[in-house]
N, C-alpha and C positions, 0 to 999 in steps of 0.2 A: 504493500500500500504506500511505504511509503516512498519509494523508485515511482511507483506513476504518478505521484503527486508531485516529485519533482519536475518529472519528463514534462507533465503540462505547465505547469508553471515555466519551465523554460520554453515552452513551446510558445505559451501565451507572450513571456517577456521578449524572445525574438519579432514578433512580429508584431509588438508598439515600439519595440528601440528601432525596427526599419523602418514603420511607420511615419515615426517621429522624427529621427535623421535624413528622409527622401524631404516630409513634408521643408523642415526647419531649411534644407539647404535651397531645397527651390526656390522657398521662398525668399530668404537671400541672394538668390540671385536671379531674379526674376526683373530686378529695375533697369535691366539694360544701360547699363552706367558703360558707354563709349569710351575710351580710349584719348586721352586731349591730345595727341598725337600719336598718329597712323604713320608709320613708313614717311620719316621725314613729312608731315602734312599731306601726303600725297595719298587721299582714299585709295584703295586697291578693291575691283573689280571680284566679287568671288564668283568662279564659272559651275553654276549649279548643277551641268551636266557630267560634274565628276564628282567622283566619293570623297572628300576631303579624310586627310591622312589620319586626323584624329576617331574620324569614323570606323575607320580600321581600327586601329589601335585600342577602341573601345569596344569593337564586335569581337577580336581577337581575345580580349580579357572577357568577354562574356561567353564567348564560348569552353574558354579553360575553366571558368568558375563553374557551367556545366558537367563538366566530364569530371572536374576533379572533384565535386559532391558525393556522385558516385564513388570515384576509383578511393574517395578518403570512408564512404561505408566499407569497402571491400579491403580496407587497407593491409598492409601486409605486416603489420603491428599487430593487428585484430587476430589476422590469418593465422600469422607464426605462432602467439602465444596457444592459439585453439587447438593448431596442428602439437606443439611438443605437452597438450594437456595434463599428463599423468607421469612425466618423465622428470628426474631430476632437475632440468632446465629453470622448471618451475621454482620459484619459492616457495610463494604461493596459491593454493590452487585458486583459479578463476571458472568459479561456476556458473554453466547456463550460456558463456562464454563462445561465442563459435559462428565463424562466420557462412559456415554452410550446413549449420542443423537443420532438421528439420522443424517446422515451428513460424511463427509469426515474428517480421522486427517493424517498429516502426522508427523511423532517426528525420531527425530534423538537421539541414547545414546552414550554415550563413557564411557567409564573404564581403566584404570591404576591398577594393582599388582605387588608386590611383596613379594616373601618368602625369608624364609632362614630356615634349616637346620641343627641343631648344633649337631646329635647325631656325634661322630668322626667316627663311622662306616662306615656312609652313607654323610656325610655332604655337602649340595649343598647348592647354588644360584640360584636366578629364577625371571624373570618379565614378566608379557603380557600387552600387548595392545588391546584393542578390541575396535569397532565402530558395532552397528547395525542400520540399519535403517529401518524402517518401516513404513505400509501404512495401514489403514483400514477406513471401512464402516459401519455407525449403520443400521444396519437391519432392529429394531425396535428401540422403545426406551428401550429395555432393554438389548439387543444384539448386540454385535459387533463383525463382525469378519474382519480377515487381513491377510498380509503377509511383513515378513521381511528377512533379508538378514544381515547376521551380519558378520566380517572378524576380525578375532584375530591372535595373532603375540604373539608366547613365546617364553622364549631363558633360558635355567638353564642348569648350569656350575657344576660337582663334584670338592670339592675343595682338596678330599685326593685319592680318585681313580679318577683319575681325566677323565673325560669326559663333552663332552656338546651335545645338542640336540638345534636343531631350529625345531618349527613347526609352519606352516602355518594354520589353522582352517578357514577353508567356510562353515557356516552353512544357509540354504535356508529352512526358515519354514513358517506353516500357522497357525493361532490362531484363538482362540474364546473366547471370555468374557460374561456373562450371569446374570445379574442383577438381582437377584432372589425377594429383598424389597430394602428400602433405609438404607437398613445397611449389607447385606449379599449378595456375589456377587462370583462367579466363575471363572477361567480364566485354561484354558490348550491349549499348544502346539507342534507340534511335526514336525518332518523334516530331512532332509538326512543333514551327516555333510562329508566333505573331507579334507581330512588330508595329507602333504605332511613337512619330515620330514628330516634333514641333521642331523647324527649322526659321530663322531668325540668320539674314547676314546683311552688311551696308556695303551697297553702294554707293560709286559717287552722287548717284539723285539720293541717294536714302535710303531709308530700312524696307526691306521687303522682308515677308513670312508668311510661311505656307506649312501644310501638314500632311503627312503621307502615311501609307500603311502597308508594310510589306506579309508576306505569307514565303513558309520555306519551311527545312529541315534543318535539324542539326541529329549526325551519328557520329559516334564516337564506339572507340575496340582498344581492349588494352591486355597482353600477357603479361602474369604478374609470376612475379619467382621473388623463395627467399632462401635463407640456411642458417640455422645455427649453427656458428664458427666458436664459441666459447658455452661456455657454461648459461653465459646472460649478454650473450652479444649475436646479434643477428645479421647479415648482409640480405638489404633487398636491392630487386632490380625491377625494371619496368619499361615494356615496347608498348607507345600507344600512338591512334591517331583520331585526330581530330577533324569530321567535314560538316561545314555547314553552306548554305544556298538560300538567298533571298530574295524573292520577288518584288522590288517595288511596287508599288502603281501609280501610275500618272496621274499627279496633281496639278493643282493651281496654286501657285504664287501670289502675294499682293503688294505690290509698293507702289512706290510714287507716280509710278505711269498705266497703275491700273491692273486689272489681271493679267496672267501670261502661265499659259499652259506648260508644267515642266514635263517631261515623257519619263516614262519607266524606265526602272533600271533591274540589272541584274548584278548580284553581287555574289562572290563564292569565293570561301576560304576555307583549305587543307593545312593542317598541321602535322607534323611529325614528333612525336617527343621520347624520349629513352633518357631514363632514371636512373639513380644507381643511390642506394643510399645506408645505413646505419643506425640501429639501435640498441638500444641497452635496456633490460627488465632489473627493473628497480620497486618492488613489490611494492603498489599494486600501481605503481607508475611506469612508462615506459618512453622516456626520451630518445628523438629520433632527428636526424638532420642527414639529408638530402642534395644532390645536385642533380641536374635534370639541362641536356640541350634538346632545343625547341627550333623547328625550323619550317617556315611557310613555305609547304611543298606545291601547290597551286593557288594562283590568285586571279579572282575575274572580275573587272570593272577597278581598277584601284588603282589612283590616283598615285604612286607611290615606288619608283621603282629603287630597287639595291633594297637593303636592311633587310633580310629575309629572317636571318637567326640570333638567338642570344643564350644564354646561360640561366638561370631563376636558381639561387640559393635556398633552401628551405627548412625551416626549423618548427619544431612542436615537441608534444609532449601527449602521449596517449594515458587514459585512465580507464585501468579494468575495474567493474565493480564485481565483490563477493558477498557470500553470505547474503543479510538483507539486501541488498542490492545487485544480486546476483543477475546477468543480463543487462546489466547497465553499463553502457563505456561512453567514455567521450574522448574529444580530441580536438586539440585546440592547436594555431599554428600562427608562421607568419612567413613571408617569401619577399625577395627581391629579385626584381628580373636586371643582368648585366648583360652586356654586350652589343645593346642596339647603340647605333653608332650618337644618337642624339637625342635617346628617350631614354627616361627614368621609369624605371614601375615600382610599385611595391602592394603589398595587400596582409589584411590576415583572415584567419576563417577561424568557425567551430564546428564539429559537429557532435553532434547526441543520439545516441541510439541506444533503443531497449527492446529487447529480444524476450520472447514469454512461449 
């Protein structure tokens, strides 16, 4: 009783602290406070028949915060301690513990990002929010399959041509995880995403804004492997990829000279990522730090050419619960992306899951 009463309660407080942090920040930035100087005085033209770079950059981070809700339920912290369950390894025991029993789990995730942009050509601002949550079923004991619902909030600002975007992301998918031994394990999903978007940029006549709505996918696959090499030291690894596809639709614009019909777009971005990482069981904790290259294997409609790949550092700390809280873990973290030539990222997540 008293694990579900947590679980809701965090359930309940994730989604007023996103509530409350989407609302507070829109709101703050909602006054379109311009810039007293543009490029030397000189307004700059934004051409709305391309994806501006921040757009990317923020579809890219919505799509990782995607897949990695997932792959951080399926994680291989959860995995390794369930798989050496009864063996010395252990301190101590973590019961109810296991990432492909059979049985019901329900876990909530949440994530935080932001970028920033330093080329002066393109130079923007960007943060999201995201909450997924999800439900699933062990099949077998080595199968699980589910379904979640994830809702993301981005908002990036141009700071020298100046424009901003707000978009809404509703992604509704289904999954499967597949337990191949007790160190190698499967997981892919896939599902329709909808997109609804406020666009805001100045030109030299003035402020024009318009709103669009895109429909698409996002699938995501990932082989998960670990080993315990010590007593209480684990090596994980990780091959995964990331696709997603969005259909704009042709909208209308409004500024200074009136309407003007923008046409559809199509936007599409593949990722590649492979992991390699490290932890330690520290009864009933388990600290875990990670490196991970990422690299945009196809790109369609994007404004943006070279910067394909970078590095994301990553650290966290998993929590097995036992005894009364037996089926309870969580897992809380934090990342920084290196090596794009003139972007910063950073983010942190959590996630919660209770298994019955």
């Amino acid at each position: 009783m008293f694990a579900v009463r947590g679980l809701l309660a965090a359930c309940v407080l994730q989604a007023f602290c996103l509530s409350i942090a989407e609302t507070a920040l829109a709101e703050q930035l909602s006054g379109d406070t311009l810039p007293t100087d543009l490029n030397g005085g000189q307004l700059q033209d934004y051409d709305a028949d391309d994806i501006p770079p921040s757009g990317l950059v923020l579809r890219r981070m919505t799509a990782r915060q995607q897949a990695d809700a997932l792959w951080r339920r399926f994680s291989a912290q959860r995995a390794g301690v369930a798989a050496a369950g009864g063996i010395d390894v252990i301190a101590t025991p973590v019961a109810g513990e296991s990432s492909t029993a059979q049985g019901w789990s329900l876990w909530l995730d949440g994530a935080h990002s932001r970028m920033r942009d330093r080329n002066p050509a393109r130079a923007s601002r960007g943060y999201s929010f995201g909450s997924t949550l999800g439900l699933d079923y062990g099949l077998t004991p080595a199968t699980v399959l589910g379904v979640g619902v994830s809702h993301t909030y981005s908002n990036s600002r141009g700071t020298i041509v100046w424009s901003r975007e707000r978009t809404h992301n509703t992604f509704a998918s289904i999954f499967l995880n597949h337990q191949f031994t007790d160190w190698l394990s499967a997981d892919v999903q896939g599902g329709y995403v909808y997109q609804r978007q406020r666009r805001k940029r100045l030109t030299g006549l003035g402020m024009s804004k318009g709103m669009r709505h895109s429909h698409g996918y996002m699938l995501s696959g990932a082989l998960n492997a670990w080993k315990w090499v010590a007593p209480q030291v684990m090596l994980s690894g990780r091959l995964g990829v990331i696709a997603s596809r969005d259909r704009w639709r042709a909208y209308t614009e409004y500024g200074p000279l009136g309407p003007t019909p923008q046409p559809a777009q199509t936007e599409a971005l593949v990722q590649g990522v492979a992991e390699a990482g490290v932890s330690w069981w520290l009864a009933p904790a388990m600290p875990h730090v990670s490196i991970s290259y990422n690299r945009d294997l196809y790109r369609k409609g994007v404004a943006l050419p070279g910067d394909r790949d970078d590095f994301t550092l990553s650290g966290g700390v998993t929590w097995l619960g036992s005894g009364e809280a037996a089926g309870l873990s969580l897992d809380v973290g934090a990342n920084v992306v290196i090596g794009r030539e003139e972007q910063r990222h950073w983010g942190v997540s959590a996630n919660i899951k209770w298994a019955w």
